[in-house]
Chimera marker file (.cmm) of the C-alpha trace (Angstrom):
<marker_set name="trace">
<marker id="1" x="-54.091" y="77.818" z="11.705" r="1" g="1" b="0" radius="0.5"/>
<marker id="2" x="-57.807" y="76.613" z="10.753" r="1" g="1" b="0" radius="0.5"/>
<marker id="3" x="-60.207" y="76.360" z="13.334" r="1" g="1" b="0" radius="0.5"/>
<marker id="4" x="-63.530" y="74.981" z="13.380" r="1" g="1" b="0" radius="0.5"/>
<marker id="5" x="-66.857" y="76.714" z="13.919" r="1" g="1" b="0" radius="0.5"/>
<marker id="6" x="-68.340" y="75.841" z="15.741" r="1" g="1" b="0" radius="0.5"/>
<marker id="7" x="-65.903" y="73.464" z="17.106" r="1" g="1" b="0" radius="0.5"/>
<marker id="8" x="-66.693" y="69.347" z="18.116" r="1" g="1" b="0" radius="0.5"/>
<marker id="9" x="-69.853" y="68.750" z="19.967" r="1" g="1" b="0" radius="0.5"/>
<marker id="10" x="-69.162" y="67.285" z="23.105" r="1" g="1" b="0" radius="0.5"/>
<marker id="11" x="-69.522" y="63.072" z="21.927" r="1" g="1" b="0" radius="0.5"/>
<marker id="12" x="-67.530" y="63.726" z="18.897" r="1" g="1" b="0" radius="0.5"/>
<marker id="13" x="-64.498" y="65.430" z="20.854" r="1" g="1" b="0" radius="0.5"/>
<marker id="14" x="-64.935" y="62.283" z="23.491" r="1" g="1" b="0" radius="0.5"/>
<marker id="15" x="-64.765" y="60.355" z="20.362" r="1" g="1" b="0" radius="0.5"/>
<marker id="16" x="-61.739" y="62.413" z="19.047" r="1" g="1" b="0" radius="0.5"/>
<marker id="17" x="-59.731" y="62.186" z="23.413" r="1" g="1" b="0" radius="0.5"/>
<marker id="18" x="-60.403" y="58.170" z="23.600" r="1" g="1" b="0" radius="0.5"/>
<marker id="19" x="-58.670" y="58.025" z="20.160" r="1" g="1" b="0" radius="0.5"/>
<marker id="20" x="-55.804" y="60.186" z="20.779" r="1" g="1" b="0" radius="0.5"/>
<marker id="21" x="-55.266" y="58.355" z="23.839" r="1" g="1" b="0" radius="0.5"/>
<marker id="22" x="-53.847" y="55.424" z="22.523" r="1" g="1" b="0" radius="0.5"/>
<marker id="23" x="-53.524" y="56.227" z="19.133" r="1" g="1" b="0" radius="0.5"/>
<marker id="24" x="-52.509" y="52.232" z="17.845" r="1" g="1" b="0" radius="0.5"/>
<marker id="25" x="-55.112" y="50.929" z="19.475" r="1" g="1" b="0" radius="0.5"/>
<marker id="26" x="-58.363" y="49.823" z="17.476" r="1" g="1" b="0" radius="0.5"/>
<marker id="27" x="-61.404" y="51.168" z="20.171" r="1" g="1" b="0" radius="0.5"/>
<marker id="28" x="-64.364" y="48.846" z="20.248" r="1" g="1" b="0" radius="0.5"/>
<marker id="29" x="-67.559" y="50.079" z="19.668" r="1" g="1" b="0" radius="0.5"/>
<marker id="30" x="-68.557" y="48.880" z="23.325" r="1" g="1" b="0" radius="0.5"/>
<marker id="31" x="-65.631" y="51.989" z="24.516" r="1" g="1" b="0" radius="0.5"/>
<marker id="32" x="-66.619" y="54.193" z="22.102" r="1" g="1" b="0" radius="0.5"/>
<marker id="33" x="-70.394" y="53.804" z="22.915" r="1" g="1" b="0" radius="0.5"/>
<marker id="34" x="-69.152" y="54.756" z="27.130" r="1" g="1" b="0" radius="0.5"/>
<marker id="35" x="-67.077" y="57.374" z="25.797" r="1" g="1" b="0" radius="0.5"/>
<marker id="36" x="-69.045" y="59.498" z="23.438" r="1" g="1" b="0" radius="0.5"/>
<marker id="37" x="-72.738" y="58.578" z="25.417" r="1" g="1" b="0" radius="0.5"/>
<marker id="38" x="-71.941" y="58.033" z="29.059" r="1" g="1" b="0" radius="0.5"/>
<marker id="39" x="-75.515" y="58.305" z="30.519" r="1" g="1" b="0" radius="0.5"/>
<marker id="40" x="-76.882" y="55.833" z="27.889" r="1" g="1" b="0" radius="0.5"/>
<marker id="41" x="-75.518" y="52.638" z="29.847" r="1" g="1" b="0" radius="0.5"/>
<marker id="42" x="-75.994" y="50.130" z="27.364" r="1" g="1" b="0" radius="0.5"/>
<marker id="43" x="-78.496" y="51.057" z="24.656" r="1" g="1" b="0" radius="0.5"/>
<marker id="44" x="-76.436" y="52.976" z="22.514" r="1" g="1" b="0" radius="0.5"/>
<marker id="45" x="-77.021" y="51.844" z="18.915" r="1" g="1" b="0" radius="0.5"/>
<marker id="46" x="-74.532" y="51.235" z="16.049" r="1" g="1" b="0" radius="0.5"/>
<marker id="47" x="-76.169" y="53.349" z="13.803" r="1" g="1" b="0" radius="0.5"/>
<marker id="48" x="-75.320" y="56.072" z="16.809" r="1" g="1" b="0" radius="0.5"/>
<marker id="49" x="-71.711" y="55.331" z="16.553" r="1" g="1" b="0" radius="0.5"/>
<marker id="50" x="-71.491" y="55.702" z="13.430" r="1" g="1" b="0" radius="0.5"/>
<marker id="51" x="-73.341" y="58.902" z="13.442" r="1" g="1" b="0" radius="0.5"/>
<marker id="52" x="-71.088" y="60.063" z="15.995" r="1" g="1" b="0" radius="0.5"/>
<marker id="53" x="-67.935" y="58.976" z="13.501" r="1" g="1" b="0" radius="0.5"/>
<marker id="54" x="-69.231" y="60.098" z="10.171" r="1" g="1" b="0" radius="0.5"/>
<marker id="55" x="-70.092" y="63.743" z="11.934" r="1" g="1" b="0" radius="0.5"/>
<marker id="56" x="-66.510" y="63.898" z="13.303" r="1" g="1" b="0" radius="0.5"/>
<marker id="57" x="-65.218" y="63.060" z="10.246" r="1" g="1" b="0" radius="0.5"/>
<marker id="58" x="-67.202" y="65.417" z="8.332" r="1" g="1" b="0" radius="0.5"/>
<marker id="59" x="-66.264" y="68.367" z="10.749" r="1" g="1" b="0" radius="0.5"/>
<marker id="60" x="-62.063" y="67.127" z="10.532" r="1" g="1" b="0" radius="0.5"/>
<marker id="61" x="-61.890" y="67.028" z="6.808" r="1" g="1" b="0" radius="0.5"/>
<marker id="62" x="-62.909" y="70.977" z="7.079" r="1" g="1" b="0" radius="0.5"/>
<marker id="63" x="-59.197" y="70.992" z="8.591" r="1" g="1" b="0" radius="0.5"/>
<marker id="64" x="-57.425" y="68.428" z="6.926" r="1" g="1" b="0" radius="0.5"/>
<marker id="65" x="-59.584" y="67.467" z="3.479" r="1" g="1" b="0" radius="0.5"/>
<marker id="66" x="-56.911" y="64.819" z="2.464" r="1" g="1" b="0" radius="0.5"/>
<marker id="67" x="-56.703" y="62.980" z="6.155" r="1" g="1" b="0" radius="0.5"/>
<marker id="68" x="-58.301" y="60.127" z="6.469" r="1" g="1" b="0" radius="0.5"/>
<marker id="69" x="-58.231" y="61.141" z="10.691" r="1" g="1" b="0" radius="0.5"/>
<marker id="70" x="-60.754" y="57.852" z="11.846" r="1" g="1" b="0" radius="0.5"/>
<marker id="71" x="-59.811" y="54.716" z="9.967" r="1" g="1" b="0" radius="0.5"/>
<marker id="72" x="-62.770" y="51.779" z="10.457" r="1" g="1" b="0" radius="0.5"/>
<marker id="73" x="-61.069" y="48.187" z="11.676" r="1" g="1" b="0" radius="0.5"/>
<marker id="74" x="-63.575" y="45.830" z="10.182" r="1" g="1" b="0" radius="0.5"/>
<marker id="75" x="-65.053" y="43.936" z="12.780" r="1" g="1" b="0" radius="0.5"/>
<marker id="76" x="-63.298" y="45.368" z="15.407" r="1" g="1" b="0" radius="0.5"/>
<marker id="77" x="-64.185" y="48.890" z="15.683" r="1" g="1" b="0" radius="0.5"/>
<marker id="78" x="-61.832" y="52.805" z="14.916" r="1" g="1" b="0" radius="0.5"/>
<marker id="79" x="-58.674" y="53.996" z="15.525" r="1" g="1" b="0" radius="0.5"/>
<marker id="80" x="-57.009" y="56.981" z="14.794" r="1" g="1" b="0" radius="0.5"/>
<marker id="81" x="-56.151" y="57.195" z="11.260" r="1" g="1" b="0" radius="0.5"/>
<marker id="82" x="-52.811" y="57.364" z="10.083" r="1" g="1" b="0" radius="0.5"/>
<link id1="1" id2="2" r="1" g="1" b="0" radius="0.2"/>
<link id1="2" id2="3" r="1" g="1" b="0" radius="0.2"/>
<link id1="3" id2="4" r="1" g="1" b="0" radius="0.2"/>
<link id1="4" id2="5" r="1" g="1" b="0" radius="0.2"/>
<link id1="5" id2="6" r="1" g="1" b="0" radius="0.2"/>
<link id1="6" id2="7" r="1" g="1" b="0" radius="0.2"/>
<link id1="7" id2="8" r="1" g="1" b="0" radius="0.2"/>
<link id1="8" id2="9" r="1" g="1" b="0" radius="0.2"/>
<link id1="9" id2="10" r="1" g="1" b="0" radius="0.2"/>
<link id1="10" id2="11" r="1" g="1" b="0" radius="0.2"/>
<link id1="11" id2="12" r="1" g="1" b="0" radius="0.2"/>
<link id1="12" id2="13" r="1" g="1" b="0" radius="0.2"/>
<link id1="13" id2="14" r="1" g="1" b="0" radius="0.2"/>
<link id1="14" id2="15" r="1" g="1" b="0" radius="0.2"/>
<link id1="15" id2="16" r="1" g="1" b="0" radius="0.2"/>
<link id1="16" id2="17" r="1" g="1" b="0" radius="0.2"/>
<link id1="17" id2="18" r="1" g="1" b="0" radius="0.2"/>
<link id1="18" id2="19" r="1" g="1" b="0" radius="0.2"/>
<link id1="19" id2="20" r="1" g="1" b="0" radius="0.2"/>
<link id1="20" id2="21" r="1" g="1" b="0" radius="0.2"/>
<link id1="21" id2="22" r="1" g="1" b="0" radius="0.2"/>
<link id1="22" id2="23" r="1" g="1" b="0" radius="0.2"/>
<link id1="23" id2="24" r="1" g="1" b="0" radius="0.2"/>
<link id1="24" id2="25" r="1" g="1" b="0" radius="0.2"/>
<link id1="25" id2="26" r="1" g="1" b="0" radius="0.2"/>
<link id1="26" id2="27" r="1" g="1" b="0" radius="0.2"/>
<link id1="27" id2="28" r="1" g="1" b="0" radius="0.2"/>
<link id1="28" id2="29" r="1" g="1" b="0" radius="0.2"/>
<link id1="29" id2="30" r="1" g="1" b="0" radius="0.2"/>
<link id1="30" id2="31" r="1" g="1" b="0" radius="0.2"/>
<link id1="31" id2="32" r="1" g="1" b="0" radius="0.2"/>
<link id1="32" id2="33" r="1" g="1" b="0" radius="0.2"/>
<link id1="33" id2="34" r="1" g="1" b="0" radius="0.2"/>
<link id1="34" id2="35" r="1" g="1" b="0" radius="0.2"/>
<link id1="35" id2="36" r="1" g="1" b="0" radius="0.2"/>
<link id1="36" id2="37" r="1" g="1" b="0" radius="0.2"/>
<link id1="37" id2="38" r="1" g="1" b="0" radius="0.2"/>
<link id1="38" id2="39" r="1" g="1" b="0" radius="0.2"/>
<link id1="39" id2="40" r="1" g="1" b="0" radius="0.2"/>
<link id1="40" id2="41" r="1" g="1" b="0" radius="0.2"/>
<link id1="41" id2="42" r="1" g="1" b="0" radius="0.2"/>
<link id1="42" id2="43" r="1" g="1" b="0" radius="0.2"/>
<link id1="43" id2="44" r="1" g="1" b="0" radius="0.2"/>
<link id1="44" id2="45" r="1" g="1" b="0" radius="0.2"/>
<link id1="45" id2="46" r="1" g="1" b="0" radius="0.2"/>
<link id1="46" id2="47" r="1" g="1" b="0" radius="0.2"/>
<link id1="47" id2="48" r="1" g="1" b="0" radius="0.2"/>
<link id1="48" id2="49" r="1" g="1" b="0" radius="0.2"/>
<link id1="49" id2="50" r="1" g="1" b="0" radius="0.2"/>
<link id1="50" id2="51" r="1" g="1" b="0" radius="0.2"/>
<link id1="51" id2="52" r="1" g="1" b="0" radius="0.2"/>
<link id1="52" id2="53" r="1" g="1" b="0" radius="0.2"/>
<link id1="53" id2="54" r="1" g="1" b="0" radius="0.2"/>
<link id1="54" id2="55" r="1" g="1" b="0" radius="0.2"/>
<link id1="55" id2="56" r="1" g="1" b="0" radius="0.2"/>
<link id1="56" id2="57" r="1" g="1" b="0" radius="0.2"/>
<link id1="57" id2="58" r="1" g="1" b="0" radius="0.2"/>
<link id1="58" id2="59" r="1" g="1" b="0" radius="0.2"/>
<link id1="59" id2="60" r="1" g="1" b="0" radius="0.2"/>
<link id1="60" id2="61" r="1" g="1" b="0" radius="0.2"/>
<link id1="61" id2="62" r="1" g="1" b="0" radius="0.2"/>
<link id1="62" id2="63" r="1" g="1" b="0" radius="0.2"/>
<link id1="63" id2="64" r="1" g="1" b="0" radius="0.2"/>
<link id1="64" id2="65" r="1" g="1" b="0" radius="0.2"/>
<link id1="65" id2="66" r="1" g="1" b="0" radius="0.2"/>
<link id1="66" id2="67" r="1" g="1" b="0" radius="0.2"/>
<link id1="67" id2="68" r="1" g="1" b="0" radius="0.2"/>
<link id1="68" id2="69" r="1" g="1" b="0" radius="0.2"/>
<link id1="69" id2="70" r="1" g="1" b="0" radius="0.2"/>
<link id1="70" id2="71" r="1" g="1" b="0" radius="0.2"/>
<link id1="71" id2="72" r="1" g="1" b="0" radius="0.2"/>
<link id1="72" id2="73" r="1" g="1" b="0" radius="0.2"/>
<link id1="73" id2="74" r="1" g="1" b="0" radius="0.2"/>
<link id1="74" id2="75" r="1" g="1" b="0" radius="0.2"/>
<link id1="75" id2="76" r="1" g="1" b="0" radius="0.2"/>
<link id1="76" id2="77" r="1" g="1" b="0" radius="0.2"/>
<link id1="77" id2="78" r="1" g="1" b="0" radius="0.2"/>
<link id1="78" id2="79" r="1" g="1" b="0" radius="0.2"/>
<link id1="79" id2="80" r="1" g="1" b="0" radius="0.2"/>
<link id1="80" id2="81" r="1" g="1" b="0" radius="0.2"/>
<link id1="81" id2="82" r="1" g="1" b="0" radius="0.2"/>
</marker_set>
């Protein structure tokens, strides 16, 4: 198969784990902030997050142009896409 190069940094395959780990589950950005940035303790930004999702994305649809992989929950935060 495909693989990427060079493959996930290391926040967006955090981002990619805490996803897959329960992969019905809408993740806040409040978990995704501790996942992807664990040393930042609180002051991790939106606009980080959604760096850190729009990046992922960007590097997945290299595998899979037609997945949508992270789906946005309005208001709540991403899950895995379907």
């Amino acid at each position: 198969g495909k693989r990427l190069d060079p493959p996930l940094a290391p926040n967006q395959f955090a981002l990619l784990t805490l996803l897959a780990s329960e992969p019905e589950r809408v993740f806040t950005r409040d978990e995704i902030a501790a996942a992807c940035y664990p040393d930042a303790g609180e002051g991790v930004s939106d606009q980080a997050i959604d760096g850190v999702v729009r990046r992922t994305r960007t590097r997945l649809a290299e595998l899979a142009p037609d997945a949508e992989l992270i789906a946005a929950v309005r208001g709540h935060g991403f899950k895995l896409g379907a």
